[in-house]
N, CA, C and O atoms as CSV, one atom per row, in Angstrom:
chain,resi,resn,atom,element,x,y,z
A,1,UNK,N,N,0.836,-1.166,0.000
A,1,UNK,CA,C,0.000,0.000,0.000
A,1,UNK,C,C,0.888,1.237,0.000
A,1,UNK,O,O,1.879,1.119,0.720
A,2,UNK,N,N,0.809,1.959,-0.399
A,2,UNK,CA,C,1.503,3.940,-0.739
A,2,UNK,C,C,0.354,4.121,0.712
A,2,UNK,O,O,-0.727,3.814,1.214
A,3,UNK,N,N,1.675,4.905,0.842
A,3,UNK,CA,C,1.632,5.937,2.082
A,3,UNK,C,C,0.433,7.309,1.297
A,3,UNK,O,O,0.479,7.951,0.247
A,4,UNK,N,N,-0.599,7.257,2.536
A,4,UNK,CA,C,-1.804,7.823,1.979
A,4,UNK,C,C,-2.008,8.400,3.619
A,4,UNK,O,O,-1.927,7.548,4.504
A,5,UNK,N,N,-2.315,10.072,4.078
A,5,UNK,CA,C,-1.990,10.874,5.367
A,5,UNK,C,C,-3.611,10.395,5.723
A,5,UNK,O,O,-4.355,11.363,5.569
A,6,UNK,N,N,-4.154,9.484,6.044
A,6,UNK,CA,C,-4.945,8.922,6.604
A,6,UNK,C,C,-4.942,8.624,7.989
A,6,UNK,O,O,-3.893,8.940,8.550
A,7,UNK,N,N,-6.211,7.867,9.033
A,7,UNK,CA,C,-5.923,7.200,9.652
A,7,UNK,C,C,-7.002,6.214,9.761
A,7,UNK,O,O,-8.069,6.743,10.072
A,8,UNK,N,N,-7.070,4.558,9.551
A,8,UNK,CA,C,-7.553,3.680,9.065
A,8,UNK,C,C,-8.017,2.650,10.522
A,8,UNK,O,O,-7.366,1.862,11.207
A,9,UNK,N,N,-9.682,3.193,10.572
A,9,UNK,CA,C,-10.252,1.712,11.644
A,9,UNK,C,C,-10.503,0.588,11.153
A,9,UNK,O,O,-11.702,0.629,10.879
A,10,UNK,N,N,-10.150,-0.269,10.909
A,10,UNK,CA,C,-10.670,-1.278,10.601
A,10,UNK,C,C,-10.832,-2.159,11.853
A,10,UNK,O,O,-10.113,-2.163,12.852
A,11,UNK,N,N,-12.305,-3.167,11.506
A,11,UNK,CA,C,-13.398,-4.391,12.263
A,11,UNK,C,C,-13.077,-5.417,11.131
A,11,UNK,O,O,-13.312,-5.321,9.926
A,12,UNK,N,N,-12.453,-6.465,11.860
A,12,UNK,CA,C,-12.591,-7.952,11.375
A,12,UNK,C,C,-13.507,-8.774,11.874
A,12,UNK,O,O,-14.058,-8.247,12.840
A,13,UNK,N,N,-14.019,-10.126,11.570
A,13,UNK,CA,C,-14.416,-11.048,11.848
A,13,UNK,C,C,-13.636,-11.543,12.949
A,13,UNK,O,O,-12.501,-11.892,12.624
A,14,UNK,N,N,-13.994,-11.692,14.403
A,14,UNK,CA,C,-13.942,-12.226,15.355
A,14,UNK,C,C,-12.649,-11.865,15.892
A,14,UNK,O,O,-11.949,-12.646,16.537
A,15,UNK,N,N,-12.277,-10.407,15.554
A,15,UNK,CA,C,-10.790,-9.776,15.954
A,15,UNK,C,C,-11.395,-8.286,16.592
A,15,UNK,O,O,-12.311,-7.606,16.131
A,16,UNK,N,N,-10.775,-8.094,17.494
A,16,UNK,CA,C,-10.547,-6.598,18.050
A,16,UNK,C,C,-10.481,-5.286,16.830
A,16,UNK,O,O,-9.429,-5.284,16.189
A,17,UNK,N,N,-10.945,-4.785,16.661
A,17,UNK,CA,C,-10.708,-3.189,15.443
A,17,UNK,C,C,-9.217,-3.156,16.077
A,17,UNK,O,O,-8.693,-3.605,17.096
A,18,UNK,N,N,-8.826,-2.442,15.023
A,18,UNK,CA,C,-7.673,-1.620,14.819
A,18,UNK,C,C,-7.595,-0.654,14.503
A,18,UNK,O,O,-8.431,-0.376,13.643
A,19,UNK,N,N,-6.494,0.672,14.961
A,19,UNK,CA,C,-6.238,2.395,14.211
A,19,UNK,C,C,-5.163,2.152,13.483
A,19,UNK,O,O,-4.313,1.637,14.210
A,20,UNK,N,N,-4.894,2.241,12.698
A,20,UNK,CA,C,-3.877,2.454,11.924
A,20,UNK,C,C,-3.827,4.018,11.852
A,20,UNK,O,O,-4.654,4.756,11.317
A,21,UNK,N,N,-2.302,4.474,12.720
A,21,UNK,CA,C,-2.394,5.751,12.183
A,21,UNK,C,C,-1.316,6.475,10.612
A,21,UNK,O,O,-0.540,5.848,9.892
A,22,UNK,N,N,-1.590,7.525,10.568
A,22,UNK,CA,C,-0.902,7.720,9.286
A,22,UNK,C,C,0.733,7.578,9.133
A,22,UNK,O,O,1.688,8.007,9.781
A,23,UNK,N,N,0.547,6.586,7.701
A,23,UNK,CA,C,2.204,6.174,7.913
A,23,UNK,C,C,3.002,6.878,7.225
A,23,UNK,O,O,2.589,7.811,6.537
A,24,UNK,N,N,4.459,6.495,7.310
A,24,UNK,CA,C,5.116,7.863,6.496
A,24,UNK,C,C,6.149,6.531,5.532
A,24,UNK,O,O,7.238,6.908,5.097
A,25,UNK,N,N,5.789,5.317,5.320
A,25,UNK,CA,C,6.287,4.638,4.864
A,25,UNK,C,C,4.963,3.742,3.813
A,25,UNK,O,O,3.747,3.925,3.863
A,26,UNK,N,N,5.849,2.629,2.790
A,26,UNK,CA,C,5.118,2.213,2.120
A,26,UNK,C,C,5.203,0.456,2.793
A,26,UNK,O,O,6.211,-0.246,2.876
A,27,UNK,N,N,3.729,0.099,3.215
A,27,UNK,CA,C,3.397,-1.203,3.886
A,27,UNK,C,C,2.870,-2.146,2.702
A,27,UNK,O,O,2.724,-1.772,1.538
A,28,UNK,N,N,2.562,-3.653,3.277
A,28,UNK,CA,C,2.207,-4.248,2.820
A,28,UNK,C,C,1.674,-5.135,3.724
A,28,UNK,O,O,2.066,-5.314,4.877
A,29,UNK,N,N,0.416,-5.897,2.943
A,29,UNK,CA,C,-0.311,-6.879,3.992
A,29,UNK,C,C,-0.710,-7.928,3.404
A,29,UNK,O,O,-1.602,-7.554,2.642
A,30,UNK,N,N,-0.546,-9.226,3.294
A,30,UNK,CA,C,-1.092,-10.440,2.603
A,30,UNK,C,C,-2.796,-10.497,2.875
A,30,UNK,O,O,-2.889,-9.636,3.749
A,31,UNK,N,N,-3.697,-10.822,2.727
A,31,UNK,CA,C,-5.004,-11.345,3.033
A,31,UNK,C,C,-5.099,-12.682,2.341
A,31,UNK,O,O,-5.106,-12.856,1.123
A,32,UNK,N,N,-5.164,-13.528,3.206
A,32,UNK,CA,C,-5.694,-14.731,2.919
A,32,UNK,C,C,-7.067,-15.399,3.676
A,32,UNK,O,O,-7.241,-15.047,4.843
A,33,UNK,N,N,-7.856,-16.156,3.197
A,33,UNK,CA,C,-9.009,-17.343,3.771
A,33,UNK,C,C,-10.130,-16.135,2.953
A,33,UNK,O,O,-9.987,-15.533,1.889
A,34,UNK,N,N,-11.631,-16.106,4.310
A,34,UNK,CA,C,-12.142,-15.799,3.679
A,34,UNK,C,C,-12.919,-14.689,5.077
A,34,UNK,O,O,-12.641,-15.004,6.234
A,35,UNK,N,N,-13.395,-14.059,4.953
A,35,UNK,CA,C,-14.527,-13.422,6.221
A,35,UNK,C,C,-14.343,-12.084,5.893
A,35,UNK,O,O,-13.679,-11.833,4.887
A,36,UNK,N,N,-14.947,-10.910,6.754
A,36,UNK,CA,C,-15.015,-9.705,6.380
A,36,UNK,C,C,-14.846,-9.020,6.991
A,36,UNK,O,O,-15.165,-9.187,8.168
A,37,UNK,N,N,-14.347,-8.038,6.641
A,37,UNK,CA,C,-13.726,-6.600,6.783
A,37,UNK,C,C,-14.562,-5.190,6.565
A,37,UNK,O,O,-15.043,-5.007,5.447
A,38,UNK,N,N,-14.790,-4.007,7.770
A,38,UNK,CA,C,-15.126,-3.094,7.642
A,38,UNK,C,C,-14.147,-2.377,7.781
A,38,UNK,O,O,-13.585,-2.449,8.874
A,39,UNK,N,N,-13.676,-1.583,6.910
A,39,UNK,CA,C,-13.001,-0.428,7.348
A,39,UNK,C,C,-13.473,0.949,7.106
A,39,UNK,O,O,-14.465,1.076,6.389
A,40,UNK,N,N,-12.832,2.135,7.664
A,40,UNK,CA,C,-13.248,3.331,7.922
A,40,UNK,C,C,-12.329,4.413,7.768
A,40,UNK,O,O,-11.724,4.500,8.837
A,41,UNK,N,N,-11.957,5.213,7.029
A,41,UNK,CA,C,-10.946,5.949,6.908
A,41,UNK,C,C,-11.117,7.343,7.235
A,41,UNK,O,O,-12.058,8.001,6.790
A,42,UNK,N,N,-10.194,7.830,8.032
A,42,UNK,CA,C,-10.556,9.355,8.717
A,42,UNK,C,C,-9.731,10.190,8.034
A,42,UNK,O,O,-8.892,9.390,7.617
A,43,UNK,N,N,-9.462,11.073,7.708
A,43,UNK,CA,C,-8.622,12.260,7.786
A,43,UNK,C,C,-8.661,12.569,9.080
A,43,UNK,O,O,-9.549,12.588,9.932
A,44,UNK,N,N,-6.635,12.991,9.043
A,44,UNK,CA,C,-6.139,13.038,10.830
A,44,UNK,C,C,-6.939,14.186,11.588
A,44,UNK,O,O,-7.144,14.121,12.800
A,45,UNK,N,N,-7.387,15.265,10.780
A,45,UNK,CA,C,-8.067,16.264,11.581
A,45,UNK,C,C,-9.700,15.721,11.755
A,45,UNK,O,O,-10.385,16.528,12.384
A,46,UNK,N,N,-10.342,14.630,11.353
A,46,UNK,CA,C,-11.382,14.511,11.525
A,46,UNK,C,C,-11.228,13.573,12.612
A,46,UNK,O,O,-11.963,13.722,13.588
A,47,UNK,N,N,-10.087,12.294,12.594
A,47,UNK,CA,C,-10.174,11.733,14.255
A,47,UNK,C,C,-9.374,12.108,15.163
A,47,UNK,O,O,-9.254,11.454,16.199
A,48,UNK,N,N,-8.592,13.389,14.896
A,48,UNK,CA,C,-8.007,13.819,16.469
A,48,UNK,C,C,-9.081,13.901,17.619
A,48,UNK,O,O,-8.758,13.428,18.709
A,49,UNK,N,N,-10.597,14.581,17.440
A,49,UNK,CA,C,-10.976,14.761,18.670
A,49,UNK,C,C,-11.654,13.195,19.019
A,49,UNK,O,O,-12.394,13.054,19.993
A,50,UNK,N,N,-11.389,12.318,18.317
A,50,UNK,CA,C,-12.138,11.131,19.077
A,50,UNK,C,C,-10.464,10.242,19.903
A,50,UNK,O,O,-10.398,9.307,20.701
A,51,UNK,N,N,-9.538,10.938,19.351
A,51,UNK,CA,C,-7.632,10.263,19.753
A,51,UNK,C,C,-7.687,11.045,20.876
A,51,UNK,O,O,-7.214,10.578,21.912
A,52,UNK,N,N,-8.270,12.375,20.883
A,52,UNK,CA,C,-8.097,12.975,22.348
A,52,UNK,C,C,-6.394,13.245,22.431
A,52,UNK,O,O,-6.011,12.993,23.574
A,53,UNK,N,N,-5.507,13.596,21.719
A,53,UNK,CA,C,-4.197,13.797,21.823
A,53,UNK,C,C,-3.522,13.889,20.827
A,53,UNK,O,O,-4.053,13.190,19.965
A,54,UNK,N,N,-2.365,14.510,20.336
A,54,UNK,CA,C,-1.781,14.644,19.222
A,54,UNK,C,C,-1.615,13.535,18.591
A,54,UNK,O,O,-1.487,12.466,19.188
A,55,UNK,N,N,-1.595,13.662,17.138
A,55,UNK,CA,C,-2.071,12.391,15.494
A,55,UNK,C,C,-0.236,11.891,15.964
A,55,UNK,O,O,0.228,10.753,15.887
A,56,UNK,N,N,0.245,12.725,16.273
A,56,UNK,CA,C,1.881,12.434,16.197
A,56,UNK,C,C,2.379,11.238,17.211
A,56,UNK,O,O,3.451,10.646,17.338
A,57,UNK,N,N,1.212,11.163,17.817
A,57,UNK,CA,C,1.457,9.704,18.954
A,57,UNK,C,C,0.974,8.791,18.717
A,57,UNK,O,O,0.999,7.960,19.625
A,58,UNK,N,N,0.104,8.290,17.124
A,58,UNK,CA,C,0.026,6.991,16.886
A,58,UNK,C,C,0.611,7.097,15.206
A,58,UNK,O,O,0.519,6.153,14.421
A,59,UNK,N,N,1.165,8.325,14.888
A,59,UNK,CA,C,1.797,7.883,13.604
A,59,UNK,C,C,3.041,6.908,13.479
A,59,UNK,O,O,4.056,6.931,14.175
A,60,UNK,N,N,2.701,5.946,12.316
A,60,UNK,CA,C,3.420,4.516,11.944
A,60,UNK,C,C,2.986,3.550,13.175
A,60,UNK,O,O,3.924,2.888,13.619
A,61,UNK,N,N,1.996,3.393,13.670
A,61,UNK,CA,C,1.497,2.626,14.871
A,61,UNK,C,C,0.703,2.039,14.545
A,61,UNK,O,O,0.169,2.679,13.640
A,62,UNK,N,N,-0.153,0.503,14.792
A,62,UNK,CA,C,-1.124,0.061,14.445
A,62,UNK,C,C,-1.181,-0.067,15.864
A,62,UNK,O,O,-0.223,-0.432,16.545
A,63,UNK,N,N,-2.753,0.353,16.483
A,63,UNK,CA,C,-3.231,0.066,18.218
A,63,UNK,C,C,-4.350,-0.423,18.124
A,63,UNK,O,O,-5.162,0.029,17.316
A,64,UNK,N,N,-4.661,-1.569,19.021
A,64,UNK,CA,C,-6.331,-1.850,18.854
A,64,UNK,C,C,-7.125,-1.027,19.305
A,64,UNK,O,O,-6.781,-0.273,20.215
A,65,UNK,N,N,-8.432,-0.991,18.735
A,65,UNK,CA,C,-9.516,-0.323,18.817
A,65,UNK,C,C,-9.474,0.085,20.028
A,65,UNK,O,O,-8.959,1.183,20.244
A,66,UNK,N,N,-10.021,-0.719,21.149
A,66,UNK,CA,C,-9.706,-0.643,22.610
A,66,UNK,C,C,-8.885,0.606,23.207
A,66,UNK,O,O,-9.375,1.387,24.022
A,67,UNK,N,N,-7.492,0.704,22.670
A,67,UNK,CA,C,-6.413,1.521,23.353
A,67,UNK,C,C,-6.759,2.490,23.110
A,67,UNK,O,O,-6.674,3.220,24.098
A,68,UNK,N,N,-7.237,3.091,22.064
A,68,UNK,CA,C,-7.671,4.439,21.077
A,68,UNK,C,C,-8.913,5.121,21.879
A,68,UNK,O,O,-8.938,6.221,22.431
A,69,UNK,N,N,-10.176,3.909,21.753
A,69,UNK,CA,C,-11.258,4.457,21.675
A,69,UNK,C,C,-11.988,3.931,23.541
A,69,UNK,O,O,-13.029,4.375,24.026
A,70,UNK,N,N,-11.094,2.979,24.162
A,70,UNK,CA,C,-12.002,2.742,25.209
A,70,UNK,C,C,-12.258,1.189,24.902
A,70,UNK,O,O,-11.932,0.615,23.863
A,71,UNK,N,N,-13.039,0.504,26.237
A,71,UNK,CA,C,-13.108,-0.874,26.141
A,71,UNK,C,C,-14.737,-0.802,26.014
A,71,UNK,O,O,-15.159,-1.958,26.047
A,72,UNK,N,N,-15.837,0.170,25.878
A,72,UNK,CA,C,-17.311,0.194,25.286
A,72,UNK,C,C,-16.694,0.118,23.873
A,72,UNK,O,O,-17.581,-0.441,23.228
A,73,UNK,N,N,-15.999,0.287,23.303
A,73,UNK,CA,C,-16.329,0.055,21.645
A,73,UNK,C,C,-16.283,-1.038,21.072
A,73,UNK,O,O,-17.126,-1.434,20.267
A,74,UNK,N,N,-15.259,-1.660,21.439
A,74,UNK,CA,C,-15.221,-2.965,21.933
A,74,UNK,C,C,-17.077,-4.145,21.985
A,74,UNK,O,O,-17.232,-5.331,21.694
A,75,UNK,N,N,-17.460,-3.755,22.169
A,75,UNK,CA,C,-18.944,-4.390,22.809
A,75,UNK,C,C,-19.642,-4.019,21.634
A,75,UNK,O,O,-20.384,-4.825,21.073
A,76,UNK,N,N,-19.442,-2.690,21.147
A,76,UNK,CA,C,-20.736,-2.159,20.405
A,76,UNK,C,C,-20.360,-2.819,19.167
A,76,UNK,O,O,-21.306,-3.260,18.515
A,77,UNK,N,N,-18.822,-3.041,18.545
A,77,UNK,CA,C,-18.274,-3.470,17.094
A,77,UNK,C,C,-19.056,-5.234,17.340
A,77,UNK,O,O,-19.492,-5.905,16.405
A,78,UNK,N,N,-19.059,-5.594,18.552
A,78,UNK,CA,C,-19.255,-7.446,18.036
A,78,UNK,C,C,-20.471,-7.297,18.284
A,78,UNK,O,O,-20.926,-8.407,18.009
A,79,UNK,N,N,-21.822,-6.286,18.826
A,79,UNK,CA,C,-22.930,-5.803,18.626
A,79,UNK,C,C,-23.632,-5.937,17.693
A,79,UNK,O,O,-24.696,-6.548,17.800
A,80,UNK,N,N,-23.137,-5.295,16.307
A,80,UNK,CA,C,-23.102,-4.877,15.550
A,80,UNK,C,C,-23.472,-6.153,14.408
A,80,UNK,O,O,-23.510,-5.910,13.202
C-alpha cells in the first residue's frame, strides 16, 4: 500500500478493530481465507478529537480499537 496521510479503523471477523495511524512509509499486507472486513478511513483532523491527543502519537502505529477508543467500543463493534 503507498503511504496515503490517513488514519484507518478497521473491524474484522472475530478480531478486536484496529487504528492504523498515518504512515510515512510504504506497507504491505497479505489477506488470505475468507470473512469480512469493515473499514473506515478518517482524515487526521477529523479523528483527532475522538484520539483525544496529538495524530503524532500513533503515527506509523497500528493500536487496537480498545487503546484508542475505550473498552465500550469494543462491545458495540461485536454488537453490531
Amino acid at each position: 500500500m503507498l503511504a496515503h496521510p490517513v488514519v484507518n479503523v478497521t473491524l474484522e471477523d472475530e478480531a478486536d478493530g484496529t487504528v492504523t495511524g498515518v504512515t510515512t512509509a510504504v506497507t504491505q499486507r497479505t489477506i488470505t481465507g475468507s470473512g469480512r472486513v469493515l473499514g473506515v478511513m478518517f482524515r487526521p483532523a477529523g479523528f483527532r478529537p475522538l484520539l483525544g491527543r496529538p495524530m503524532t502519537t500513533i503515527t506509523d502505529r497500528v493500536l487496537r480499537l480498545t487503546e484508542v477508543l475505550g473498552s465500550d467500543v469494543a462491545t458495540m463493534a461485536h454488537a453490531a
